[in-house]
N, C-alpha and C positions, 0 to 999 in steps of 0.2 A: 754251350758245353765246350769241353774241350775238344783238341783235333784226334782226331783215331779216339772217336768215345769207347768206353768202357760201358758194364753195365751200371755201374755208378751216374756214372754222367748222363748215360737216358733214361735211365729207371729216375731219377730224381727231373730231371729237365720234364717227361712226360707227366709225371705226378702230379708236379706245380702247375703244367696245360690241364689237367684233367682239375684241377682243385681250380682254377682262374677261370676256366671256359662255364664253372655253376655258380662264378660271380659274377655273372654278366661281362667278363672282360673278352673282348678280341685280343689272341693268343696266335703266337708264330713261332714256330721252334723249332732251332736255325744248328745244323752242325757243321761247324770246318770243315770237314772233309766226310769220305763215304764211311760207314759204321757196318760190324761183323752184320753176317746172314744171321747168325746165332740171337740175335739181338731183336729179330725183325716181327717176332713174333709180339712183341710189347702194343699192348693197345694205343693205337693213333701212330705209330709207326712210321704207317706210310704218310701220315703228315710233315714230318718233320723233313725239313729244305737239307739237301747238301751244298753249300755254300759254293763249291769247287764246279760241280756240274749243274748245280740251280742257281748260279751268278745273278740272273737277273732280276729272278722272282726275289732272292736274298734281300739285294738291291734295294727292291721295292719297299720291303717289309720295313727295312732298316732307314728307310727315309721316314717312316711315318710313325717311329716309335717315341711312346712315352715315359715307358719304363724298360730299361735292358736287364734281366737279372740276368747274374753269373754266375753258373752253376759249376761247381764242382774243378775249379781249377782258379788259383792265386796269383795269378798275371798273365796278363791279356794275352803276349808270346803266346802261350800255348793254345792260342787259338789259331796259329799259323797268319796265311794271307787275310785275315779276318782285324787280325789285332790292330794296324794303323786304323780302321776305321770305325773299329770300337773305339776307339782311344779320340776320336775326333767327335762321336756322337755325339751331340748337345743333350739328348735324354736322359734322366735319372736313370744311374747305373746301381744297383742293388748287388752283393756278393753274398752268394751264400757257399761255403768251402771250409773243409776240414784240413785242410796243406796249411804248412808250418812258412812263415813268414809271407804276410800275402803284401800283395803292390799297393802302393797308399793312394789309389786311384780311383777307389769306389764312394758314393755317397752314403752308402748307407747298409747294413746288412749284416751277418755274422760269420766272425771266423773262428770255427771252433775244433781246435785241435785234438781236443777228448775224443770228439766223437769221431764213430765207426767208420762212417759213409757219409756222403752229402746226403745222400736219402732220409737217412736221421733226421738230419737238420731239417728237411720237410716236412718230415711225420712231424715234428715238432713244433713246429713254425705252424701247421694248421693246427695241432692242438691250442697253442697258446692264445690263435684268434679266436678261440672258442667256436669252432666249425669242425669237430671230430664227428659227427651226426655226416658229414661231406666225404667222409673214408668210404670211396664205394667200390667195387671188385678191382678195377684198371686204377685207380691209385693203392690199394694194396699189392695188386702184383708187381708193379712198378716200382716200390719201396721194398719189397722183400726182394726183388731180383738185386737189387741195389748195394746193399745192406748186407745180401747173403754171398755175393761175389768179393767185396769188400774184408769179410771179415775171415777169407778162406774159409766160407762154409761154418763160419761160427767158433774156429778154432785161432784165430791170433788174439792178441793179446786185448787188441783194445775191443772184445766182444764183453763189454761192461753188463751191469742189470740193467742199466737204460733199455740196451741192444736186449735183453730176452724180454721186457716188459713190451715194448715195442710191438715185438713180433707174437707176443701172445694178443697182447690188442687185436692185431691185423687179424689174428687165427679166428679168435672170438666175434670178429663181422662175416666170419663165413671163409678167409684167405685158403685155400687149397695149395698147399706147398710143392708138394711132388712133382707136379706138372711143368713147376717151373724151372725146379733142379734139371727134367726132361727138357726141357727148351734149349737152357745152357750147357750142359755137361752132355749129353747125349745127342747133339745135333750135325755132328761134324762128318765130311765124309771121309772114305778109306786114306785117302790119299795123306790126310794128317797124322794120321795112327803112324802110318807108313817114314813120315819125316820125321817123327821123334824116336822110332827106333834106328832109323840112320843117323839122328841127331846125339842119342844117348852112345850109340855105337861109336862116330868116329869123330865125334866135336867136341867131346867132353875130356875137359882137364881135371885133376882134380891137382890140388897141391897143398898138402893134408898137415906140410910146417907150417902153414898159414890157416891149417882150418876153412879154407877155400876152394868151391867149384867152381868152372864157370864152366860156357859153351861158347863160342865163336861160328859163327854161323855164317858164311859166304851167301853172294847174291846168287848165284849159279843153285843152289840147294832151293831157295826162295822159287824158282823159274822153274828147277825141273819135278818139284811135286806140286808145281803148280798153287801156292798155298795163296789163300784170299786174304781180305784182313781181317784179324783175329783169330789167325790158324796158330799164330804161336802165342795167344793167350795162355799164362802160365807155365810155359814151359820152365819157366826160371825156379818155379817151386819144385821139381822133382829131385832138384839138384840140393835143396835141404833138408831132403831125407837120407842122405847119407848122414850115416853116424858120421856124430862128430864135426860136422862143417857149421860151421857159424857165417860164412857171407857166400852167400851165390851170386853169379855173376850171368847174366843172357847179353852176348854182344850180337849185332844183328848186322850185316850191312844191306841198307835199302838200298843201296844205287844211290840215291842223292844223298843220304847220309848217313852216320853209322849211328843205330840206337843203341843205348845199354840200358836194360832193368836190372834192377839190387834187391836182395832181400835178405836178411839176417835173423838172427836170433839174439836174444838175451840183452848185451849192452853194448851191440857194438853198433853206432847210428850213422846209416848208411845216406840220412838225409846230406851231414855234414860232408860224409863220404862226396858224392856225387855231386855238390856245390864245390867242393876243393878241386875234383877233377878234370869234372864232366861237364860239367856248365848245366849242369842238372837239380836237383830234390824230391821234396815230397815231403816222404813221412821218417819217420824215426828206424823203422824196420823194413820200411820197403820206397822204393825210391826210384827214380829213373836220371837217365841224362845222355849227351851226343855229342858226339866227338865229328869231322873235318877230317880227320885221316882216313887212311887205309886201315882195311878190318886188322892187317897184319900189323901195323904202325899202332891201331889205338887195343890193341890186345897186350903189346909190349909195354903199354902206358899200364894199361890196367897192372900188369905181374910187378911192373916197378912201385905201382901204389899202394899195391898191399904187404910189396916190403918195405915200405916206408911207416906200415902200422900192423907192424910185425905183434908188437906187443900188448895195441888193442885188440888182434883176433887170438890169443891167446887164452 
């Protein structure tokens, strides 16, 4: 999966362990770096290696592979210190990934843009081996966590019939929804509540001849509510629910580098956005990318780029 997973990338990574470990297969599954508490609750969990502080076990695993898939992210990069050595593995590498222009470095797999979430593409990928009889409670919550994080709760665009067909399947083997919205949305402690009203309070721009919000968010705010990873999951969507704004912006600086998330509405495609700028992508409406400067240096970069598409946020 990717670095800093989402629930996308373990709800689909775990699924695929849950669906291969009742084929007889020995399964390992491996993330770049540490992944949200919010997250931990996902069946087989605490299996899954963090690359950064499980280096050796990683190591191991990764010497003796026969097949690598790759879940939910379109070039190896975004696997961080991981990527030279995926990229050197002599094992068949499988992609399975919903992101728009994927790296021409996989053997074999699907990249499918339509769809919601990678999770999809796994609900699917066992349906089509004819093993839906294999959908057992920890691959269903694993795909609706996936799935349902993806598509903001069933409300963006790309929440097709595929996506409700899907999830009535999942319901129909027995899936218990609620618990899992409880896992993700309701897990966090004070302390994050506490940063987005500081955050909504004194970070936020809005600059409404552009139809644009953003936040900018210093490392000092990061250190002193003490916030973990995946404390500012979403924060970038509250900023498109102002009337009227069509691109939000969440600029972050981690100390080592500055992230930016995007998200949009209607036609204005933030994937293109964020490869012109940001050395970034993704998706059409939501998008990320990272900047090398100072939060104050790549803030100025942002206000100059969205007056230079003055016309597409219009």
């Amino acid at each position: 999966m990717h670095q800093k997973p989402d629930a996308d990338a373990m709800g689909s990574s775990l699924a695929l362990y849950h669906y291969l470990i009742q084929k007889g297969h020995d399964v390992t599954v491996i993330s770049p770096t540490n992944f949200p508490d919010f997250l931990k609750w996902m069946p087989s969990s605490e299996l899954v290696l963090d690359f950064e502080s499980m280096h050796e076990k990683s190591m191991a695993a990764l010497q003796h592979v026969d097949l690598l898939f790759c879940l939910d992210f379109n070039h190896m990069g975004r696997t961080k210190n991981m990527a030279p050595i995926l990229e050197d593995l002599k094992a068949v590498k499988i992609l399975i990934d919903h992101h728009l222009e994927p790296q021409p470095s996989f053997d074999y797999g699907v990249s499918d843009t339509t769809a919601a979430a990678t999770a999809q593409l796994i609900f699917e990928t066992i349906v089509k081996l004819g093993d839906t009889d294999l959908i057992n409670e920890a691959i269903a919550q694993c795909l609706y966590a996936g799935t349902m994080t993806d598509t903001g709760s069933f409300r963006f665009a790309s929440t097709s019939a595929r996506v409700h067909r899907m999830i009535a399947d999942l319901m129909d083997k027995g899936l218990k929804h609620e618990i899992i919205h409880q896992n993700i949305y309701d897990n966090f402690l004070e302390n994050r509540l506490r940063f987005i009203g500081h955050s909504l309070l004194n970070r936020m721009d809005v600059f409404y001849e552009y139809n644009t919000a953003v936040m900018a968010i210093p490392y000092t705010d990061l250190k002193k509510f003490d916030l973990q990873t995946g404390d500012t999951e979403g924060l970038v969507n509250f900023l498109l629910s102002i009337q009227g704004i069509k691109l939000a912006a969440l600029i972050i600086d981690r100390n080592v580098e500055v992230k930016l998330s995007f998200r949009s509405k209607g036609n204005f495609d933030v994937n293109t956005f964020a490869r012109k700028y940001f050395e970034g992508g993704g998706h059409f409406n939501a998008s990320g990318g990272r900047s090398s400067d100072s939060l104050e240096v790549t803030f100025n970069r942002f206000v100059k780029a969205i007056e230079e598409n003055e016309d597409a946020l219009q």
